[in-house]
N, C-alpha and C positions, 0 to 999 in steps of 0.2 A: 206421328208427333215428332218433330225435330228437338233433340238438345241441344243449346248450344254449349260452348265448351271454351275456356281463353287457354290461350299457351304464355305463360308467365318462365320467366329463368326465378330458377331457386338455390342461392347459392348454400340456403341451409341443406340441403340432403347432399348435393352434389356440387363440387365447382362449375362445373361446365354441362349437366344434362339440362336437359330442357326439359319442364315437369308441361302435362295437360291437367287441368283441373277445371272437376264443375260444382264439387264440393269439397270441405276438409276433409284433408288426409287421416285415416285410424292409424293408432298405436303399432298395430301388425307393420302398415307399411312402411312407417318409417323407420321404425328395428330393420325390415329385411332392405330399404335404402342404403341404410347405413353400411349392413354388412355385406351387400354388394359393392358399395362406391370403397369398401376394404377388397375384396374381392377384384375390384377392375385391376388393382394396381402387380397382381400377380402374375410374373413373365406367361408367358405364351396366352391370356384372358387377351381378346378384341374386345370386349366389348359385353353389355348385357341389355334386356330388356324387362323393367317392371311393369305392370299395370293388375289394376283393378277393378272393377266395376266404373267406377270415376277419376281415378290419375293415372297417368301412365310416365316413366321416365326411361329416356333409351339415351344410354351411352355407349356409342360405338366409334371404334377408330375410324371406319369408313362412313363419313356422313353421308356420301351420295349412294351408300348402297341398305341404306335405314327402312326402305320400303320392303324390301328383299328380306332383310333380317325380319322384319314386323311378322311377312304371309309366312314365311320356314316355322318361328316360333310359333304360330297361331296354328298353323295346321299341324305340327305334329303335336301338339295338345290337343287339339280338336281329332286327331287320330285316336291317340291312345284311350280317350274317354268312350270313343267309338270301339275300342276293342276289347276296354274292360266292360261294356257292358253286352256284346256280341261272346266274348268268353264264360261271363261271369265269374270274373276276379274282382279282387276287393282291390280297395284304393291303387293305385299307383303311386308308387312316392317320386318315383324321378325314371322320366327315358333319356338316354342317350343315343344319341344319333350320327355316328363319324362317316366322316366324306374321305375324299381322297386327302384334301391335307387340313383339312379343319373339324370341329366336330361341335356341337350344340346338347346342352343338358336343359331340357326342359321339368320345373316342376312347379306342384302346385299346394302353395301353403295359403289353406284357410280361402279366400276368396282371390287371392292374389295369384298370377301367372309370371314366373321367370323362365327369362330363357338364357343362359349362357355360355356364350359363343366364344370358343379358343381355337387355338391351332392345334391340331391332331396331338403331338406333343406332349401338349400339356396334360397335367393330373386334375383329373376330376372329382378323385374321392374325397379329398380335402376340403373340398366347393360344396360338396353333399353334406358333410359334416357342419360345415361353416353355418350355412341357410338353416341347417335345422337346429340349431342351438338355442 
């Protein structure tokens, strides 16, 4: 069974991301919209990705490399839920994942999937704090 899905611009959550939508947005995502589209504007942040069951919003400095960002965030969510339950640990709140010069904080509030992507540099713990408030 196919969904369809419109890609609409929303300048309510964000100036410039592009929202997908197939149904209205909940309460959750727009609180954690907000405080990511606060979150983008902090030096060394590229960039982040929200989504849900049914919206998703990706603001990244590199638009031609938006596909790349998508499968990074998806798979290492789709890892760690893979190894908390091959461990059996209890939730994860947040993985961090650094590269050579950048690095991605993946987490997962309530239904919703972020992943945010900065340059190695940059503080993370602040972002951790932020998203979970």
């Amino acid at each position: 069974m196919k969904q369809k899905t419109s890609i609409e611009t929303s300048s309510a959550l964000t100036d410039s991301a592009p929202v997908i939508s197939a149904v209205d947005d909940k309460n959750t995502f727009a609180t954690l919209s907000a405080s990511l589209a606060e979150i983008r504007k902090l030096k060394g942040v590229i960039g982040y990705i929200l989504r849900s069951e049914t919206l998703a919003i990706v603001d990244l400095t590199e638009q031609d490399k938006i596909i790349d960002y998508a499968i990074l965030s998806s798979q290492i969510s789709e890892s760690s839920l893979e190894m908390t339950k091959q461990f059996n640990l209890s939730n994860i709140e947040s993985v961090l994942v650094e590269g050579k010069n950048a690095k991605v904080l993946c987490m997962s509030v309530g239904e919703n999937k972020i992943g945010v992507f900065m340059e190695k540099t940059a503080t993370h713990g602040w972002i951790i704090q932020r998203i979970l408030l």
